[in-house]
N, C-alpha and C positions, 0 to 999 in steps of 0.2 A: 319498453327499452329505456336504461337508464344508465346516464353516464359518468365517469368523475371527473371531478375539479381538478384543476394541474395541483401540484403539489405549491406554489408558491406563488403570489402576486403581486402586483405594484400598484402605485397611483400614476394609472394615467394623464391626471392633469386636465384632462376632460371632463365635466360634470357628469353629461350623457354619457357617456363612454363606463366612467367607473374604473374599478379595479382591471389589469387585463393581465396575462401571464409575464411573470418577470422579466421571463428573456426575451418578450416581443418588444418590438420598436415602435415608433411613431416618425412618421414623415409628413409634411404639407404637401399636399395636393402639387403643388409646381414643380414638387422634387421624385416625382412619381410618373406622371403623364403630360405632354407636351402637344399644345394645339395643333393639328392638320389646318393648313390654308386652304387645303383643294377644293377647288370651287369647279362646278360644269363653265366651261367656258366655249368649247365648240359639242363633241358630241358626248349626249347622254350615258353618263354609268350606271349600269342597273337597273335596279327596279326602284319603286318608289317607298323606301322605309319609315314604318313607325314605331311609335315604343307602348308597348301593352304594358300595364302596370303587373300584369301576375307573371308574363313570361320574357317580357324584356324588348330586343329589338326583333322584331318582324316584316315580312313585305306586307306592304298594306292592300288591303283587300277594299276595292268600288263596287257599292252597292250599283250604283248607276255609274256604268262607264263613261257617260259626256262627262261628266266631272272627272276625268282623267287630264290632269294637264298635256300639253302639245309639248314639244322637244323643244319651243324657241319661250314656254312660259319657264323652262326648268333652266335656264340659264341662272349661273347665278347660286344654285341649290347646292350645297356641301353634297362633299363627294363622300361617302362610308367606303372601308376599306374591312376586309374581312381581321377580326383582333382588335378593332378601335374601340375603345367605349365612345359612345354616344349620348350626349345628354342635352334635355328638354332644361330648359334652367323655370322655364314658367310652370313644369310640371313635378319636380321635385317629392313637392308633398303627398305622389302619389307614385313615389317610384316611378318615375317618366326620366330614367337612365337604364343603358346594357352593355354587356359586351357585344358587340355586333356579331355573326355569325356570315353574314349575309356582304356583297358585295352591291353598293346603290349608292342611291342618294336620300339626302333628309332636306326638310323647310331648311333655308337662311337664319332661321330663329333658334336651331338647333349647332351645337358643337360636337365635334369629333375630335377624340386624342387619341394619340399612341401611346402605348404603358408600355414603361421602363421592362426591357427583357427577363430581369432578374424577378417581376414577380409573374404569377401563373394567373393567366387569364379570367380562367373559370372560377378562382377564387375572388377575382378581383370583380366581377360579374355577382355572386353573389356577398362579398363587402359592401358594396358600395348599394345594392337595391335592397338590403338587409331593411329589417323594423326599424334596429335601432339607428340607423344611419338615416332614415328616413325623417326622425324623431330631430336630431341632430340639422338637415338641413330647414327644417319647418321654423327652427329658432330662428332660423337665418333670414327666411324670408319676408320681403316686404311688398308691398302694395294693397289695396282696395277690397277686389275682389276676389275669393277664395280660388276661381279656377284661372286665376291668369297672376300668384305672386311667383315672385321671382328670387333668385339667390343672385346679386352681384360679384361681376368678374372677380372684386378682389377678395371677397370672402370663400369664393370657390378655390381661388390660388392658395388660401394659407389652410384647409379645411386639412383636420386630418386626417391620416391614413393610415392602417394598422400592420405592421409588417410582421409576421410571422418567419422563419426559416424559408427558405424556399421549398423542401421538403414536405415542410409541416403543412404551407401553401398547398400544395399538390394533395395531401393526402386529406383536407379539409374539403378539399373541394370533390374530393374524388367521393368521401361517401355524403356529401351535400346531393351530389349528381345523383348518386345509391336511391337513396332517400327519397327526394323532393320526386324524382321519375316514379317509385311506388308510390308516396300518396298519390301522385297526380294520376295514376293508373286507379287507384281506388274512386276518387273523385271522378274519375270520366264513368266510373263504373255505378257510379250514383245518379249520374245525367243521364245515362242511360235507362235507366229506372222508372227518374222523371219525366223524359220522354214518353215512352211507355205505358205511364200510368194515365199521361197526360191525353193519350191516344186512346184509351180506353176509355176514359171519362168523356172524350168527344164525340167517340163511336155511340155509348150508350147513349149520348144526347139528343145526336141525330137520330139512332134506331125511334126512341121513344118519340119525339115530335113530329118524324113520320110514319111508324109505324102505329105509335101505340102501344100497350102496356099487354092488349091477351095477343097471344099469335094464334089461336084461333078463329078469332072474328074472320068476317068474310071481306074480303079484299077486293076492289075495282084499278084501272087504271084510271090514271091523275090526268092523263092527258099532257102532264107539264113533266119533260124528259128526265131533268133532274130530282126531278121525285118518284118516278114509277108508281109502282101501285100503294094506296093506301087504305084505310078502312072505307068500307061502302055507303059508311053513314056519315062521315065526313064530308064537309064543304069543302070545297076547292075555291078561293076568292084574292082580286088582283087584292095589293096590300095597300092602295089610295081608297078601297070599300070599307078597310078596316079599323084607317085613322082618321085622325086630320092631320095637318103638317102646320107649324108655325116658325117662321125664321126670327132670324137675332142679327143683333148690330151692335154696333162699338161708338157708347157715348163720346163725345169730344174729349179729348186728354186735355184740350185747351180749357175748359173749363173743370176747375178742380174741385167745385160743389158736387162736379159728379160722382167723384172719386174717393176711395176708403172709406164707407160707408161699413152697413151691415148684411146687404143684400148679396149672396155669392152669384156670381157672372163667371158663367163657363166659357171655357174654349180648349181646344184641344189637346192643351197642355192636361188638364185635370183626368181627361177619359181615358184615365189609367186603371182604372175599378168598375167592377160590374155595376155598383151600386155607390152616388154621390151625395154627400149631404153638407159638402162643405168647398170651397173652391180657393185659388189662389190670390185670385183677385176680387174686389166687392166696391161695390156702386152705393149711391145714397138713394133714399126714395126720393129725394128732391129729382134723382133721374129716372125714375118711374114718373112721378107725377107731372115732371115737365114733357114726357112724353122720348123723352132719350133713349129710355130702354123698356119693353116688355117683362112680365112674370110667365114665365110656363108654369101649369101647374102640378103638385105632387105626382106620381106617379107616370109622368111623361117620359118617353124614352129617347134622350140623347144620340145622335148620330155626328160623325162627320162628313159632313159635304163637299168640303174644298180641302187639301194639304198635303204636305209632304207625306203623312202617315199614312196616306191611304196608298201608298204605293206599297207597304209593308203588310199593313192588318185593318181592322175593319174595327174602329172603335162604336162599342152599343153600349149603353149606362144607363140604369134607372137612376130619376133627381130623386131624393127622398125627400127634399123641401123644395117650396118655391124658390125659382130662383132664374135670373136675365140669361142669353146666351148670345157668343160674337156672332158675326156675318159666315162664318164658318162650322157654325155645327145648324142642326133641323130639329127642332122638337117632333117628336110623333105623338101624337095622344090619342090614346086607344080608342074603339066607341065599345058599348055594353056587349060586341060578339066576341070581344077577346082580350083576355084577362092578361095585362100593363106587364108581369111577370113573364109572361107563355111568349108573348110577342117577342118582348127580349130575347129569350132563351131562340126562338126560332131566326129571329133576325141575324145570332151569331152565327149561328149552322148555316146561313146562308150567304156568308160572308166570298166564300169562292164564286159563289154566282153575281153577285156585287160586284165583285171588284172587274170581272168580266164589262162591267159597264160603267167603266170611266174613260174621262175625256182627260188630254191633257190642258191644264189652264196657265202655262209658262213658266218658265225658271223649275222647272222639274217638279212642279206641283199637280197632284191630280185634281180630277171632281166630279164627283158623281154625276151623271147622266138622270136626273132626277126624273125623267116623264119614264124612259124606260126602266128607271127602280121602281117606283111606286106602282109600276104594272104589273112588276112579278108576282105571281099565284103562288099562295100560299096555303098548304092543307090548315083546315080550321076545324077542331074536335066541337063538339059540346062543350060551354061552359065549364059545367061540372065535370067532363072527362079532364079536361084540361088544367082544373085545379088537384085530381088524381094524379095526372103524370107528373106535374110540378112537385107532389109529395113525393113520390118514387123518387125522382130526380134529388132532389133535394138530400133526403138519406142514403142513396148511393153516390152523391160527388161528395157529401159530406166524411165518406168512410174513403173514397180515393184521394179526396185533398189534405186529409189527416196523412194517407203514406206520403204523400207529395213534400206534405209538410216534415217529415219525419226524415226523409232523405235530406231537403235542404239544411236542415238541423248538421243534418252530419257531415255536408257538405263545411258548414261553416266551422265546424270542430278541426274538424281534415286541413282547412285552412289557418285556423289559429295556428295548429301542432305543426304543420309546413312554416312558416312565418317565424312561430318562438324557435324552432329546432334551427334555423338558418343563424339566426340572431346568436343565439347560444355555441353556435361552432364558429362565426365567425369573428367572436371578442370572444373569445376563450373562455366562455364560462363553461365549457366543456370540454375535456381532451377523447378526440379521439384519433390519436394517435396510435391508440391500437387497435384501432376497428379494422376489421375484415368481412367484406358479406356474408352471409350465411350460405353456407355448405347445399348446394344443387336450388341456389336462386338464378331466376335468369341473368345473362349479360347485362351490364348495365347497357350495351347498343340496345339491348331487344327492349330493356323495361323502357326507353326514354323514348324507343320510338313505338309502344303499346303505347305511351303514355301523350303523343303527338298526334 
């Protein structure tokens, strides 16, 4: 789909901005929207809002409900009114503004306006969390750290603001609406996919580490419920038979000999990958040799012990090099009945039965239940069967991570072409003015809420 250029353009005056269509205006930010005072003062409005960078302002979703604030912590909090834009000024750089949709409240840290009647909401919804406006407030911002800079109050007053017709308003936004609701129906139609493939590759995993690769071998019961029956020739063994275990600690931050070195030191930040050979942080041997930190060695398998994440998922990591770890993860190191690889893989598949045994350790942190993990029975093949199913295994997630990977791809396409097309209708480097949808597409209500 491709569209034309207005017939004529000006200079905005704006560097970012560029040329924009002749007859559109420019206004500052002051002469546009007008701050809300409303503050909770006795009782609570709404729900509790935040701003998602791809879809704007939403009710925010508790993983863990204690962390729900009480009514007398929400004193204080800006009120959102359904038509205010809302804006993170610390978040900026990541589209952390919307029109609001939603009647609530936002943090103290956040602003709400009212936008001037004469322009259209939904256009002003996506102007303002457009690429290029994005671009545009990133100039602006100052401070330190990348996720906490800020745009000041008075740079935000003179910023500005692109006026179109009021008309032209309306009919930019109406096929932005068109638009952005299809891709977004195709993109949910991709995650669906990944999903799917994802469940498929986990199914095979577990069939194959408890099953096995022939399904005619002769099968017994496991004895161990969430296993049922397995091959006959298979051991069955707690999984403290099958390692050893070695913990980790956290050299002194006070002494900075320890510290940035070339030794990687895990923690649970890095056990984001099946497999580790580098870390974020690193020690010196002077804190090996002083006795401040341990080596695990090569092929030792990473778990977490104690943390917020184990309330979500179950991190398992092969180290590919030596290397020290916090008070919060466990090494496992295999012994010669099972193969550093296979343990892995079975350990993930066993992550529902894990997580069945954690304790809580305060402030919303789990922790594994260590005597009762290290008991769970685990089927154990032969050696050599075992480096069989790892091949199997191996060239079938290879061939479903290739589509996995193949969706994401277009995942990320789906999103550029969302992003440039918003960008390009809302500075005018596109007119569409005479867009009309296409003849027997859905309602734009149906596609936005396929697309929800």
């Amino acid at each position: 789909m491709s569209f034309p250029a207005y017939p004529e353009y000006k200079d905005s005056g704006v560097v970012w901005l560029g040329g924009i269509p002749a007859h559109w205006n420019i206004k500052k930010f002051r002469y546009v929207f007008e701050e809300s005072p409303e503050k909770i003062t006795d009782e609570v409005v709404g729900d509790m809002l935040s701003v998602s960078g791809y879809r704007g302002i939403e009710v925010k979703q508790y993983d863990d409900e204690g962390r729900r604030r009480t009514d007398e912590e929400l004193f204080g909090y800006r009120v959102v009114r359904p038509g205010q834009l809302v804006v993170n000024t610390m978040w900026l750089n990541y589209a952390g503004l919307g029109v609001s949709e939603h009647e609530g409240h936002v943090s103290p840290a956040y602003r709400s306006y009212w936008i001037d009647p004469v322009m259209d909401k939904r256009f002003i919804h996506h102007l303002m969390r457009s690429g290029t406006y994005v671009q545009g407030y990133t100039q602006l911002l100052t401070g330190i750290r990348p996720n906490s800079l800020q745009m000041g109050r008075d740079d935000l007053m003179v910023f500005p603001v692109l006026l179109p017709t009021k008309s032209e308003q309306t009919q930019i936004a109406r096929f932005l609406d068109h638009e952005t609701a299809r891709i977004d129906a195709l993109i949910e139609e991709q995650r669906r996919l990944i999903e799917l493939l994802k469940e498929k590759r986990q199914a095979f995993i577990s069939h194959a580490v408890t099953k096995g690769l022939d399904p005619t071998v002769p099968m017994k019961d496991s004895g161990v419920e969430w296993l049922g029956e397995v091959p006959a020739h298979w051991d069955i063994s707690p999984l403290k038979y099958l390692v050893s275990f070695r913990s980790g600690g956290t050299p002194s931050k006070e002494n900075l000999d320890y510290w940035d070195g070339d030794i990687p030191w895990a923690s649970a930040k890095d056990l984001k990958q099946e497999v580790l050979a580098d870390t974020i942080d690193h020690i010196t041997e002077f804190a090996i040799e002083s006795g401040a930190a341990s080596l695990v060695p090569v092929g030792s398998i990473l778990i977490v012990v104690r943390g917020m994440i184990l309330a979500r998922i179950f991190p398992v990591t092969e180290a590919l090099v030596p290397m020290a770890i916090n008070q919060d993860l466990k090494a496992v190191i295999p012994s010669e009945r099972i193969c550093g690889k296979y343990l892995a893989v079975l350990l993930r598949g066993s992550s529902l039965e894990s997580l069945s045994r954690l304790d809580e350790a305060g402030h919303g942190t789990k922790a594994l239940r260590m005597e009762n993990w290290s008991s769970m029975e685990l089927p154990v093949p032969p050696v050599e069967e075992q480096i069989l199913i790892l091949g199997a295994l191996e060239s079938e997630t290879a061939h479903l991570d290739s589509l996995i990977e193949d969706a994401e791809h277009s995942i990320e396409l789906l999103d550029e072409r969302r992003s440039a097309l918003i960008s390009a209708a809302v500075t005018g480097k596109i007119d569409v003015r005479g867009w009309q949808p296409p003849a027997g597409t859905p309602s734009l209500e149906s596609a936005i809420a396929e697309a929800h």
